[in-house]
C-alpha positions as CSV (number, residue, x, y, z in Angstrom):
1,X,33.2,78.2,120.4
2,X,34.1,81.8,119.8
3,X,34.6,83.5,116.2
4,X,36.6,86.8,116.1
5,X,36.5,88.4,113.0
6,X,39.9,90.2,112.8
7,X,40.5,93.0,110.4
8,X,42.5,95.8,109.6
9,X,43.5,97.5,106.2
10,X,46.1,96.9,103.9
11,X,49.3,96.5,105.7
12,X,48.3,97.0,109.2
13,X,49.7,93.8,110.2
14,X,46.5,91.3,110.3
15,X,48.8,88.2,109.1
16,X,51.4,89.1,112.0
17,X,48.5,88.8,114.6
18,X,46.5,86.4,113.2
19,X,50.3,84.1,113.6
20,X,49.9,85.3,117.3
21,X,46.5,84.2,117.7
22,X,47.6,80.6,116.5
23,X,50.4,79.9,118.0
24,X,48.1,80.6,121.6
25,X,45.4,77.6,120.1
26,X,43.3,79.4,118.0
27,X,42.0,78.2,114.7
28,X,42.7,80.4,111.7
29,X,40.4,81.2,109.1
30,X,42.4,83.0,106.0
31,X,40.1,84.8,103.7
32,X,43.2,85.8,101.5
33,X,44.2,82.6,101.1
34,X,41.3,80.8,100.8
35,X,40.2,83.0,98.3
36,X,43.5,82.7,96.1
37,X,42.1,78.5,96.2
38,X,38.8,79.8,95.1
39,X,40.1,80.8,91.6
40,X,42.7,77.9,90.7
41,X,42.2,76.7,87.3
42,X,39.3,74.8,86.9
43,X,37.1,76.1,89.2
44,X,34.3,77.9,88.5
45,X,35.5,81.1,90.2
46,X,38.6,81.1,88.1
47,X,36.2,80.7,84.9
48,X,34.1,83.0,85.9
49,X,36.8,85.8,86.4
50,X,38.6,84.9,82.8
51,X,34.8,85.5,81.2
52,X,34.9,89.3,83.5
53,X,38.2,90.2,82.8
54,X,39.9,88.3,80.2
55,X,42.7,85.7,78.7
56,X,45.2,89.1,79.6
57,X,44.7,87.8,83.2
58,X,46.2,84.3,82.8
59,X,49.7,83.6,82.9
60,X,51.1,80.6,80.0
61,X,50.0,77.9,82.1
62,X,46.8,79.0,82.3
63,X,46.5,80.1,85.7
64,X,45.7,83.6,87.0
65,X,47.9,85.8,87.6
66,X,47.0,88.0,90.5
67,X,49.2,91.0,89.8
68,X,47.8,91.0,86.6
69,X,44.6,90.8,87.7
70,X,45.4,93.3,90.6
71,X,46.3,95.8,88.7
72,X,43.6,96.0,86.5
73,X,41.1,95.7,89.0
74,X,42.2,98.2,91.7
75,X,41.9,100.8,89.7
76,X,38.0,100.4,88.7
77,X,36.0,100.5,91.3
78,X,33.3,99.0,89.3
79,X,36.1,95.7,87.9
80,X,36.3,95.4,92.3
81,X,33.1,94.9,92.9
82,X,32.5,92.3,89.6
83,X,35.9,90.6,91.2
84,X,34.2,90.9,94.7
85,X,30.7,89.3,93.6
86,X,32.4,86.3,91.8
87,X,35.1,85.8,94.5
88,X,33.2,86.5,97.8
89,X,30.3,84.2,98.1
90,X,33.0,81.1,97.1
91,X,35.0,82.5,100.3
92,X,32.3,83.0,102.4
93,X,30.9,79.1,102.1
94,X,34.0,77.5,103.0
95,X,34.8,80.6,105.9
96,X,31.1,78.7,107.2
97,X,32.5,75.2,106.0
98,X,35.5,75.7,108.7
99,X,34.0,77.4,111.2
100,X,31.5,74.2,111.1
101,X,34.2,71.8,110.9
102,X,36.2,73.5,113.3
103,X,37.1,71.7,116.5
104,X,38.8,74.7,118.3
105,X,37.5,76.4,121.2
106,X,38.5,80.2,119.1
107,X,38.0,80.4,115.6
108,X,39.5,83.8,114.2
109,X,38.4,85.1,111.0
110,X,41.6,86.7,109.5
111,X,39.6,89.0,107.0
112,X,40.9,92.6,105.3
113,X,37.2,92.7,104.0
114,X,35.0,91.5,106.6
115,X,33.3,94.4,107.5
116,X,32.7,94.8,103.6
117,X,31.5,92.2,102.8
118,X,29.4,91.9,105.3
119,X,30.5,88.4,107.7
120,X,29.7,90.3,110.9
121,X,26.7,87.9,111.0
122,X,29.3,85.0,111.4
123,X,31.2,86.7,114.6
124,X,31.0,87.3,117.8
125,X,33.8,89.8,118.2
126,X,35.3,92.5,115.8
127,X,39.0,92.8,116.4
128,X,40.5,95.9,114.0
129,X,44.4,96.0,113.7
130,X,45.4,99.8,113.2
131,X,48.6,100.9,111.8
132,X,49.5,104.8,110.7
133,X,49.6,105.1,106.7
134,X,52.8,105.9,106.5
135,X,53.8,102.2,108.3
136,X,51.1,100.4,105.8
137,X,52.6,102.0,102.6
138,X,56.0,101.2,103.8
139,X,55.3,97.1,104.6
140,X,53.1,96.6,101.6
141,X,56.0,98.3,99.3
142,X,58.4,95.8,101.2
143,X,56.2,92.8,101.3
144,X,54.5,92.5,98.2
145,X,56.8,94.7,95.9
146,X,53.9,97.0,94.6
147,X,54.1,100.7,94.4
148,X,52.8,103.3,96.6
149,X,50.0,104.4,94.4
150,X,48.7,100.7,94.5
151,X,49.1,100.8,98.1
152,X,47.1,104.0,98.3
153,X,44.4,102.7,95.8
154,X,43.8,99.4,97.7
155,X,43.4,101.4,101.1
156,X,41.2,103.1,99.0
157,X,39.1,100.2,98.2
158,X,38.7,99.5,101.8
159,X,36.4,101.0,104.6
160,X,38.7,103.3,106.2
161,X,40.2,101.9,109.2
162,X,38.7,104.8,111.6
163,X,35.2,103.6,110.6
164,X,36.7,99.7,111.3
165,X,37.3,101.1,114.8
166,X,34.8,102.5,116.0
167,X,32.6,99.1,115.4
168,X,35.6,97.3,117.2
169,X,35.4,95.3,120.1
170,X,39.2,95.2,120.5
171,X,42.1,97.1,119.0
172,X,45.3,96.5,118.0
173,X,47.9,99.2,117.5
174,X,50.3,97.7,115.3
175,X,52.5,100.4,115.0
176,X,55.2,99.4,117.7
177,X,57.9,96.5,117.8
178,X,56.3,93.1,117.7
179,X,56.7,92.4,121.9
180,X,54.4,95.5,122.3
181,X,51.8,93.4,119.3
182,X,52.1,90.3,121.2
183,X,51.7,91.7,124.8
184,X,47.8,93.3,123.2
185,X,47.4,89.8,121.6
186,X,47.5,88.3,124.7
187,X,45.7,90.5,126.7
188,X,43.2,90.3,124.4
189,X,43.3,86.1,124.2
190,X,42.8,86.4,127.6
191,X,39.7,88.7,127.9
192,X,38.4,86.2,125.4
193,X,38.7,82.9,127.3
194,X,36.8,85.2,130.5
C-alpha cells in the first residue's frame, strides 16, 4: 500500500483531484469531512468545542454550526489553534483507523492541513495542488458563499502554498481547465503504480 498525503490551500482544488484520484481506484481519506463527524452532537469533540467557544456556536437543534463557528474562529489565531487541538487528534485516529482498515492498493490523504498538523509521518508521498490567489478567492466565494476577506483570512491560517511546494513530491497546477487537472492526475497515478 501507498499513502499520498494531498494538500493544497483553500480553494486550490484538492476535492476536484482527490474525485480524480478515486475514480482511478484509489481510497480516499477526507480530513474535512471526517472532521465535520468528529464534532456531531454528542461526541466529545462537539462538547468540548461548546465548553471553548460557546452555546452562540450551536444552531436550535443543538448542533454546530460551522459558519458560526467559522467565523469566530478564523479571525483569532489563538480560537484556531484551541479548535485545532480539540478537533485534530479525533481526525488523526480515524485518518490511522482507515488507512489500517484500508484494503486499497493507494490510500490518499485529501488534507488542507496536513503539513500543519504534522501527518507527514503517515505518508509516503506529498502531493501539493497550486492554484493562483486570484482563482482560490474566486471558487471559495462561489463555493462556499463566504467573503473575500474570509477567504484571505483562512489562506492566512494556512502554511503558504510556496512553502507546501517546495516539500512536494508532485505538483498539481490547478489553474487550467479540468482535462489539463486530469491529464497531471494521471501522470502522476501512473508514476505511483512504477
Amino acid at each position: 500500500m501507498k499513502v499520498i498525503g494531498l494538500t493544497g490551500s483553500f480553494g486550490t482544488g484538492k476535492t476536484t483531484v482527490a474525485s480524480i484520484f478515486r475514480r482511478l481506484g484509489a481510497e480516499i481519506l477526507d480530513a474535512d469531512r471526517i472532521a465535520h463527524s468528529v464534532i456531531r452532537k454528542g461526541t466529545t469533540a462537539h462538547r468540548k468545542v461548546v465548553e471553548a467557544f460557546g452555546d452562540g456556536v450551536l444552531t436550535g437543534a443543538g448542533s454546530i454550526d460551522r459558519k458560526k463557528l467559522g467565523r469566530m474562529v478564523f479571525g483569532n489565531k489563538r480560537y484556531v489553534r484551541r479548535l485545532n487541538a480539540i478537533v485534530h487528534p479525533a481526525v488523526i485516529d480515524r485518518i490511522k483507523r482507515g488507512i489500517e482498515r484500508s484494503k486499497k492498493e493507494i490510500v490518499v490523504i485529501d488534507a488542507p492541513l496536513l503539513v500543519e498538523a504534522h501527518l507527514m509521518n503517515m505518508i509516503d508521498k506529498l502531493l501539493v495542488v497550486k492554484a493562483s490567489r486570484e482563482n482560490q478567492i474566486k471558487r471559495c466565494v462561489k463555493k462556499f458563499g463566504i467573503s473575500k476577506k474570509d477567504v484571505l483570512e483562512r489562506i492566512g491560517h494556512q502554511i503558504p502554498i510556496e512553502e507546501k511546494v517546495k516539500m512536494a513530491d508532485y505538483i498539481i497546477d490547478n489553474n487550467g481547465k479540468m482535462g489539463e487537472t486530469e491529464k497531471q492526475v494521471k501522470r502522476i497515478w501512473e508514476e505511483i503504480w512504477r
